[in-house]
Every structure is written in structure tokens, then in C-alpha cells.
C-alpha positions as CSV (number, residue, x, y, z in Angstrom):
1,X,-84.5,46.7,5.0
2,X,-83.3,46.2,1.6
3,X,-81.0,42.8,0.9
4,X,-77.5,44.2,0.6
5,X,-78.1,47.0,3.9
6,X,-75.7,45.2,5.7
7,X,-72.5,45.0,3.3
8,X,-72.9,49.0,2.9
9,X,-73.2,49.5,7.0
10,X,-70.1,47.3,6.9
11,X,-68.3,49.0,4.8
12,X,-68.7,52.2,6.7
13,X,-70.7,54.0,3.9
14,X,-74.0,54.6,5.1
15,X,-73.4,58.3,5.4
16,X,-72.1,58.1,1.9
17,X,-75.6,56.7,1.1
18,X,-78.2,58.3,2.9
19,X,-76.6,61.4,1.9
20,X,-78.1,61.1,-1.8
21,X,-81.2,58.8,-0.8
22,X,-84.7,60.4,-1.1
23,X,-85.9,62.4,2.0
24,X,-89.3,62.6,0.9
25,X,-92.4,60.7,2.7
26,X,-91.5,56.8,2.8
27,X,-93.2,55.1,0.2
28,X,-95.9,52.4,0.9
29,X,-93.2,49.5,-0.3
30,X,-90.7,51.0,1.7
31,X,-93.2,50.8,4.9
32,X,-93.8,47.1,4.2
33,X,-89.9,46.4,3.5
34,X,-89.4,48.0,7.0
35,X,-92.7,46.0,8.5
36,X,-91.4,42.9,6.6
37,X,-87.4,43.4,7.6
38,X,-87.9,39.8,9.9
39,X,-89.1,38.1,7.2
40,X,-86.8,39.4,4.7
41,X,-83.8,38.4,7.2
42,X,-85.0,34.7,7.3
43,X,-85.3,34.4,3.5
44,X,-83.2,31.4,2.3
45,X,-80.1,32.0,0.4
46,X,-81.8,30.6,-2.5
47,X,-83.9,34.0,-2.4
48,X,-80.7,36.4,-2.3
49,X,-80.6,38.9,-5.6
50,X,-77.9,39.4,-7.9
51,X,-76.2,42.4,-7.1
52,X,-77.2,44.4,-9.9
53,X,-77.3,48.0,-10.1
54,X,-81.4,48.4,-8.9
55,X,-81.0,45.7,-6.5
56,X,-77.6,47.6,-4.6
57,X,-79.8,51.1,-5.3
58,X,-82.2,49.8,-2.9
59,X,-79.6,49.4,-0.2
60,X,-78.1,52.6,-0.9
61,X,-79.1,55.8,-2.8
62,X,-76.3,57.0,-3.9
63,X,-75.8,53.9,-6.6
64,X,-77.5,54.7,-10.0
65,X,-79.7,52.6,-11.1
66,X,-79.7,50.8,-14.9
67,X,-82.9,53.3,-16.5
68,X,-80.3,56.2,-15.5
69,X,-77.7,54.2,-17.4
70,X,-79.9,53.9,-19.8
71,X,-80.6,57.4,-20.1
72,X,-77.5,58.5,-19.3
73,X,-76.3,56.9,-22.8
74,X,-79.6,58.6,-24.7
75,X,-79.1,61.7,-23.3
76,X,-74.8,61.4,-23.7
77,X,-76.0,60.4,-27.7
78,X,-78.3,63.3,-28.4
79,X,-76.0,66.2,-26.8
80,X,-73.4,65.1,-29.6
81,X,-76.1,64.2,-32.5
82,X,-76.1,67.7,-33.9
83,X,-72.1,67.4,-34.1
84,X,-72.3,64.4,-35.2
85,X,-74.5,65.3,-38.5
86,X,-72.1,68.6,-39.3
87,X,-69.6,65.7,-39.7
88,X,-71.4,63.1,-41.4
89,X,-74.0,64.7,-43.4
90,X,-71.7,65.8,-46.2
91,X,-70.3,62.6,-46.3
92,X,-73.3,60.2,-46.6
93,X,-74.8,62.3,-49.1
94,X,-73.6,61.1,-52.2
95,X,-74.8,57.2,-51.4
96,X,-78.8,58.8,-50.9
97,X,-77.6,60.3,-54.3
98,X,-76.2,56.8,-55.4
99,X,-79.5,55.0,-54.0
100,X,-81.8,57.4,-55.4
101,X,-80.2,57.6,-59.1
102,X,-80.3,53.4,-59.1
103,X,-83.8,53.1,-58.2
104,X,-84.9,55.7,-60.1
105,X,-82.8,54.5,-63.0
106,X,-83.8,50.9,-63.4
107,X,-87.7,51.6,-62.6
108,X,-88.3,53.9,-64.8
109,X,-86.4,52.2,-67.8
110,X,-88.6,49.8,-69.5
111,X,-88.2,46.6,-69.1
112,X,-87.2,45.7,-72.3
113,X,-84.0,47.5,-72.1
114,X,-83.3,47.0,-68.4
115,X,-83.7,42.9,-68.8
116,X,-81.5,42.4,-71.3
117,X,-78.9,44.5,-69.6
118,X,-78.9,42.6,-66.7
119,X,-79.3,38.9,-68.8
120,X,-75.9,40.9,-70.8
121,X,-74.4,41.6,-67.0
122,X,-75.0,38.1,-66.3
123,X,-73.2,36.3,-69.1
124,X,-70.1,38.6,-68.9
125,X,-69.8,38.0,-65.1
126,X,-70.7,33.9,-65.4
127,X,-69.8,33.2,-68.6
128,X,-72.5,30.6,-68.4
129,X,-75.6,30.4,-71.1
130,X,-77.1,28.1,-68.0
131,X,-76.7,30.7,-65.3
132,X,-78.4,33.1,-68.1
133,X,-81.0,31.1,-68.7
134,X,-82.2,30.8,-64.8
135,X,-81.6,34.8,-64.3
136,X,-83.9,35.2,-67.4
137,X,-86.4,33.0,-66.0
138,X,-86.3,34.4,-62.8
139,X,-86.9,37.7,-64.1
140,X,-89.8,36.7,-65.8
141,X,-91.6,34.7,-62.8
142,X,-91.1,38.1,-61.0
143,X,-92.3,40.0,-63.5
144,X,-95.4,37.5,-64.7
145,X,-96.7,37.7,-60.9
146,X,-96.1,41.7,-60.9
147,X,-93.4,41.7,-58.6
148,X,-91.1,43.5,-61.2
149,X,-90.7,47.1,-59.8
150,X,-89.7,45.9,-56.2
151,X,-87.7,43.4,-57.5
152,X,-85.6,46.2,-59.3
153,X,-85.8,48.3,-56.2
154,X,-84.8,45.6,-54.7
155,X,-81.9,44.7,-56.7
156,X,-80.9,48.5,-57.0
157,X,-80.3,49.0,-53.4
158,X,-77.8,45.6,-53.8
159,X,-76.1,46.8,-56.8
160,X,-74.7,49.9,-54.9
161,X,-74.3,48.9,-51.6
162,X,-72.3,45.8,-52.8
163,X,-70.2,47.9,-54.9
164,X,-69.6,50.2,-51.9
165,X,-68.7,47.5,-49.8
166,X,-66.6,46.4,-52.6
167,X,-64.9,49.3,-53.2
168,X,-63.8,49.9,-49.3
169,X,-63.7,46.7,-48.3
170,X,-60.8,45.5,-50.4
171,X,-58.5,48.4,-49.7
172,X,-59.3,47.6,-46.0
173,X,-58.7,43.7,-46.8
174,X,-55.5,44.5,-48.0
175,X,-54.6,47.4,-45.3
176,X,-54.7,44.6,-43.1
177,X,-53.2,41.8,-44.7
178,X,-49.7,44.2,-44.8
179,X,-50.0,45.4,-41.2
180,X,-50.4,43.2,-38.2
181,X,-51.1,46.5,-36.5
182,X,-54.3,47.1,-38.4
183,X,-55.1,43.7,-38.2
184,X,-55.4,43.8,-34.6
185,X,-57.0,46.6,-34.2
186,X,-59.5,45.9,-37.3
187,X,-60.6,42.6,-36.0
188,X,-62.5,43.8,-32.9
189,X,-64.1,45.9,-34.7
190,X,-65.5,43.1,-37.3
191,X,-66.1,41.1,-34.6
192,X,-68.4,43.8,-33.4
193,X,-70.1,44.6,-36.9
194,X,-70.6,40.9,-37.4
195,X,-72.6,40.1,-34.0
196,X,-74.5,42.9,-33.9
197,X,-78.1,42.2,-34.5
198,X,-79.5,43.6,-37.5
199,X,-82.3,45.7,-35.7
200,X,-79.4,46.9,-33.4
201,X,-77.8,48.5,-37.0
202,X,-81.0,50.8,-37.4
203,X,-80.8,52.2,-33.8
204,X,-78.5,55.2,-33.7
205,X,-79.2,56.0,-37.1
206,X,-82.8,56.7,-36.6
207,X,-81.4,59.7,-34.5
208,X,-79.3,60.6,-37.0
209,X,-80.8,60.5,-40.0
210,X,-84.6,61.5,-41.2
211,X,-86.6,57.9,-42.1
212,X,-87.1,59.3,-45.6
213,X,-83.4,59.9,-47.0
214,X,-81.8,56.7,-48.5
215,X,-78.9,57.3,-46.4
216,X,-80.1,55.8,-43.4
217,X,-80.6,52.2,-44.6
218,X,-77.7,52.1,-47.0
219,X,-75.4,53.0,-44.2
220,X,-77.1,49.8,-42.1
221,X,-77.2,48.1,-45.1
222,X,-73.1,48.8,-46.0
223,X,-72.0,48.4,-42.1
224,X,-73.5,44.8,-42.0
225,X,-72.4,43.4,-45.6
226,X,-69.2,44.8,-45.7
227,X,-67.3,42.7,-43.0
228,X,-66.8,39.2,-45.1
229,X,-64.8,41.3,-47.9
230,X,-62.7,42.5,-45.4
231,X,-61.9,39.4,-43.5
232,X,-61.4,36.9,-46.9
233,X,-59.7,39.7,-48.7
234,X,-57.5,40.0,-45.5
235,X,-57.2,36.4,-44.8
236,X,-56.5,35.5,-49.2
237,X,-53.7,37.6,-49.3
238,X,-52.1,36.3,-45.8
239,X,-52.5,32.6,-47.4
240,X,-50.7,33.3,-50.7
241,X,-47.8,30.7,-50.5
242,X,-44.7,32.3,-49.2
243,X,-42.2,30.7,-51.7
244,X,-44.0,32.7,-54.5
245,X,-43.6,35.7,-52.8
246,X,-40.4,35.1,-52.1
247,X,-39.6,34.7,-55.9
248,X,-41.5,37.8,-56.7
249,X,-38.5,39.4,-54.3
250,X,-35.6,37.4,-56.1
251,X,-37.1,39.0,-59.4
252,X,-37.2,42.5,-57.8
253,X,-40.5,43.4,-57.8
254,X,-41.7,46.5,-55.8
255,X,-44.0,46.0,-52.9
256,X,-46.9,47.6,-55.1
257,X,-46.4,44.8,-58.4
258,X,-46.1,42.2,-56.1
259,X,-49.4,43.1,-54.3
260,X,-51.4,43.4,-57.5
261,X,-49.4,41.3,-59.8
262,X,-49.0,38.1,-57.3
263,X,-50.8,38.2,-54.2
264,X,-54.0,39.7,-55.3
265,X,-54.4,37.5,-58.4
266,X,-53.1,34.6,-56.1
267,X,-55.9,35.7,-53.5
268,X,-59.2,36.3,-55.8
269,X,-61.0,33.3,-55.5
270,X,-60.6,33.9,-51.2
271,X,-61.9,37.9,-52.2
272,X,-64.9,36.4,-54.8
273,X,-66.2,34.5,-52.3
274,X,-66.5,37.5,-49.8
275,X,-68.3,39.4,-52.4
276,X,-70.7,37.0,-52.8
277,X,-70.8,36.6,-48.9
278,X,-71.2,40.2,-48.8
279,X,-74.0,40.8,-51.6
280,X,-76.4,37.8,-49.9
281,X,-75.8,39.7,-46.8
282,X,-77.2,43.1,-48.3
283,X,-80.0,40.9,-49.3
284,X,-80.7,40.0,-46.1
285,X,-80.4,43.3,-44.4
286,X,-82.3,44.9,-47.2
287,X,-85.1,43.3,-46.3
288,X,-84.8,44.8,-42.1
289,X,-84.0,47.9,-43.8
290,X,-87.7,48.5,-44.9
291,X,-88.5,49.0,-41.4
292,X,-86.8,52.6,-42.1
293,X,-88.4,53.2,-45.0
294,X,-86.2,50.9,-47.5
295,X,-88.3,50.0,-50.8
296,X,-88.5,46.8,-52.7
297,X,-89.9,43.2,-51.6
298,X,-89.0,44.2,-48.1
299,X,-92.1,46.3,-48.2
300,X,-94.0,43.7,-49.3
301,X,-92.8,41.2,-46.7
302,X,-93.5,43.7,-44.0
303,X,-97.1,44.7,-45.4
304,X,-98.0,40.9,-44.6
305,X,-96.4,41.0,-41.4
306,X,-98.5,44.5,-40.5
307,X,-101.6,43.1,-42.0
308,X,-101.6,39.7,-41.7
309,X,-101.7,39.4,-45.0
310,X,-100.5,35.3,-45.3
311,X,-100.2,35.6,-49.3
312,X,-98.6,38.7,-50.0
313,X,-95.8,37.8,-47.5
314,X,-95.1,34.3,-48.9
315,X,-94.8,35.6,-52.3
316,X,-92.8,38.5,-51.6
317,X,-90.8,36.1,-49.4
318,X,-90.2,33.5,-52.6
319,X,-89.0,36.3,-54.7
320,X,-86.6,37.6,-52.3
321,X,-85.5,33.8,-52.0
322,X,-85.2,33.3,-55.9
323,X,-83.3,36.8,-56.0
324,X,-81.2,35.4,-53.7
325,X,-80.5,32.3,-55.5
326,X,-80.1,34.7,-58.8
327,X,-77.5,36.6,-57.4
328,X,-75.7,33.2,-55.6
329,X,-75.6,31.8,-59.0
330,X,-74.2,34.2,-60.9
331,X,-71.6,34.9,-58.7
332,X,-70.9,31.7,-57.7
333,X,-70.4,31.1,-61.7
334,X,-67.5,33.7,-61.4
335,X,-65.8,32.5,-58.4
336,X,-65.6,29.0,-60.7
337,X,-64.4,31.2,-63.5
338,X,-61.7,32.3,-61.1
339,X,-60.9,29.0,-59.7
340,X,-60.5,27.7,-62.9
341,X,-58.1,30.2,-64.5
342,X,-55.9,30.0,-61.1
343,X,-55.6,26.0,-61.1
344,X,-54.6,26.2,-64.9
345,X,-51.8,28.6,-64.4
């Protein structure tokens, strides 16, 4: 006799339950339940299950049990996949077009050209000859200990899922900011994006996508990074000081100059630092991502794992670390840059 027999026969649904309970043979555990019901009876309260959905399935039939919820949600998932990837298929395509063109680009350029491009891209972002100095030597160790194609794979895959991020993060940012509306209903949804576990990112879009199109970890990649530049851009703007935008009324400005000629100018230092929030998070995701096939030092990192291969993981692991630092740096340099233009104003 199962634990919870009792509550169901109380309840008056025992019909209700044998009705979809197995009428095959009785099963040797069921046989020793039955043989066993006096013991079971004089178990100690300290022995009483949680009512969960197996244990109550036990006491009646007609309760699912959690591997048919669990399959109930595969199955529910697959019967609209194919719908699913009518929709978003034309609409992904262009970032495994993005991702493919960036790799492509900067590992097949020599590095001659593509280092001084990036030392250039440094300087006019940091304005620092220090800063410049580091992302040159950086560069270098990378390159000296022939790390120097997954670094730039590595670094590719950043450049354009930051600038995706970027690009529809501070629109959304600033959606928000203006509508308490959106701001309700956006914030669950960060909340969501934010505690997800990384792995839990790669799930569904295994099923979606084939492991060998970009697509399928730049969409992880953008869906994890992309919540910090929504949340500072939304939360800069809502801290510019009220008295200023109250002058910007008394001068009759229209709502879209005093958006982009107060608030967000008022509110870049808040939106800098999500960026950089957001790029050392599609660092960090990059490097789960080469579970689906992402390249770069993720590969590497996962090579050692696979292998047990203690070197080649520790290195791969320092550059990712000193790419990391590179990119901190440099945009750390620029969020200064903005700090100090604002506080001299």
C-alpha cells in the first residue's frame, strides 16, 4: 500500500484512480509493498515522502509522473521546432554571416596589418599610450606562445556579439527608461536571462540549430551578454537629475533632443560600464560556447578538459584571462574618458 493510499480513498477518488492505473500482472515491488503494507503503516513520520508527483503516482495512477513532464515538454518543444525555424532561420542568418566574415576576416589577414589595427582601435577608444602598450604586449605573448589564431577567433566572436548586444541593448535601455510599462514587463525577463545557467543557454538551441552554423552560439552568446546594457542603460537614463531635465523643458526641447542631447550624454558613463559588463560576459560565455562548436581558446580549454591535457588548458586558460584583462582595460580607459569629460562640464 503506497504512502498517500489513504488521502485519495478519503477524498472519494479511488475510482478516479484505478480507472487509469495499470491492469497488467502486479509487479514484484508491488507484491512486496502489499506483503510489506504493516510495516509500511508503522513507519515513523520521520519516513513520510514529500508529496511529489512519483510519490502521489504511486497512490494513484491517474497522477503523471515527473519523466512524463519531462517528456511532455520535449515532445510539446519538438512538435513546434519546425515552426519555429520557418520563423527564425531568416532571421539569425545574417549574425552566422557576421560571425563567419569576422573570423574569417581577421585570421586570414596577416598579422602585421591586423595588429596594428587593433593597437590603432585601442588608442582611439583609450586614448592611453599605457593601455596601448599592455594590448601590444599582450598580443605578442599570445602570439610568441602560438596562441595567435584562437586568440583572433576568439576576439572575433567578441567584436560582433558585443556590437550586437550594443546595438539592441541600448534602444531596449532606453525603451524602458521612458515607459514604466516596458520596464515592468522587461525586468522579469532579465531576471530570467541573468540566472539562467550558461549550459541551460545551449539547450533549446541545440534542437534548433545544426552544431556547425555560427548561429547557435552567437545567439547563446548575445542572450547572456546582453542584459547589463539594458539594465545600466535603463537605470543611467532614469538617474539623470530631474532639475536638468526640467530645464531642457523650460528651453523647449522635443522629447527626442532631450533624450539624445541631455539624458543620454548625462547617462554614458552608467551605459559604458554595461558595455564593458557585457563584452567580459561574451568572454565568459564564449568559452561554454565551444561546447557547440564555437572556435578560439575555448577549444583549447576544452581539449585539456577532454584529454587531460594539464598544460594546454592552463595556457589556453591564461590567455583567455590576459584577453580578458585586454579588453577590461581598454574599456575601462574609455569609461574614464567619459567620466572625465562629464565632471568637467
Amino acid at each position: 500500500m503506497a504512502t498517500y493510499d489513504g488521502v485519495f480513498d478519503a477524498l472519494g477518488l479511488r475510482t478516479w484512480c484505478d480507472a487509469s492505473s495499470n491492469d497488467g500482472p502486479m509487479s514484484m515491488a508491488d507484491l512486496m509493498a502489499e506483503t510489506g503494507s504493516d510495516d509500511a503503516s508503522a513507519a515513523s513520520l520521520r519516513d513520510l515522502p514529500f508529496p511529489s508527483l512519483d510519490a502521489l503516482h504511486e497512490a494513484c495512477g491517474a497522477i503523471p509522473q515527473t519523466r512524463d513532464l519531462t517528456l511532455g515538454l520535449e515532445q510539446g518543444f519538438l512538435a513546434i521546432r519546425d515552426g519555429l525555424r520557418i520563423v527564425i532561420d531568416p532571421l539569425t542568418q545574417p549574425l552566422s554571416w557576421m560571425l563567419s566574415d569576422m573570423i574569417w576576416m581577421m585570421t586570414s589577414t596577416p598579422w602585421w596589418i591586423v595588429i596594428p589595427v587593433l593597437l590603432l582601435l585601442s588608442f582611439l577608444v583609450a586614448r592611453s599610450w599605457k593601455v596601448v602598450g599592455f594590448v601590444a604586449a599582450t598580443l605578442g605573448l599570445l602570439a610568441f606562445i602560438d596562441h595567435y589564431e584562437p586568440a583572433m577567433e576568439t576576439l572575433a566572436i567578441i567584436f560582433v556579439c558585443a556590437f550586437i548586444c550594443v546595438l539592441f541593448g541600448v534602444p531596449i535601455g532606453i525603451a524602458m527608461s521612458r515607459s514604466d510599462r516596458m520596464q515592468r514587463i522587461g525586468i522579469p525577463i532579465l531576471d530570467m536571462l541573468q540566472t539562467l545557467p550558461p549550459f541551460v543557454y545551449l539547450i533549446p538551441l541545440i534542437f534548433l540549430f545544426s552544431v556547425t552554423e555560427p548561429k547557435l552560439y552567437g545567439i547563446a552568446i548575445i542572450l547572456y551578454a546582453i542584459v547589463p546594457v539594458i539594465r545600466l542603460t535603463d537605470l543611467g537614463i532614469r538617474l539623470v537629475d530631474q532639475s536638468v531635465v526640467e530645464a531642457a523643458d523650460a528651453f523647449g526641447m522635443t522629447s527626442r533632443q532631450k533624450l539624445f542631447g541631455v539624458q543620454i550624454p548625462l547617462a554614458l558613463p552608467n551605459i559604458m560600464a554595461g558595455v564593458n559588463q557585457t563584452i567580459m560576459m561574451s568572454l565568459a560565455m564564449v568559452v561554454i560556447a565551444s561546447l557547440v562548436s564555437a572556435p578560439g581558446l575555448g577549444v583549447l580549454v576544452l581539449r585539456g578538459i577532454r584529454n587531460l591535457e594539464l598544460g594546454v588548458g592552463l595556457v589556453a586558460g591564461f590567455g583567455i584571462v590576459m584577453i580578458a584583462i585586454l579588453l577590461d582595460r581598454v574599456t575601462k580607459a574609455a569609461l574614464a574618458r567619459v567620466d572625465a569629460s562629464q565632471s568637467s562640464r
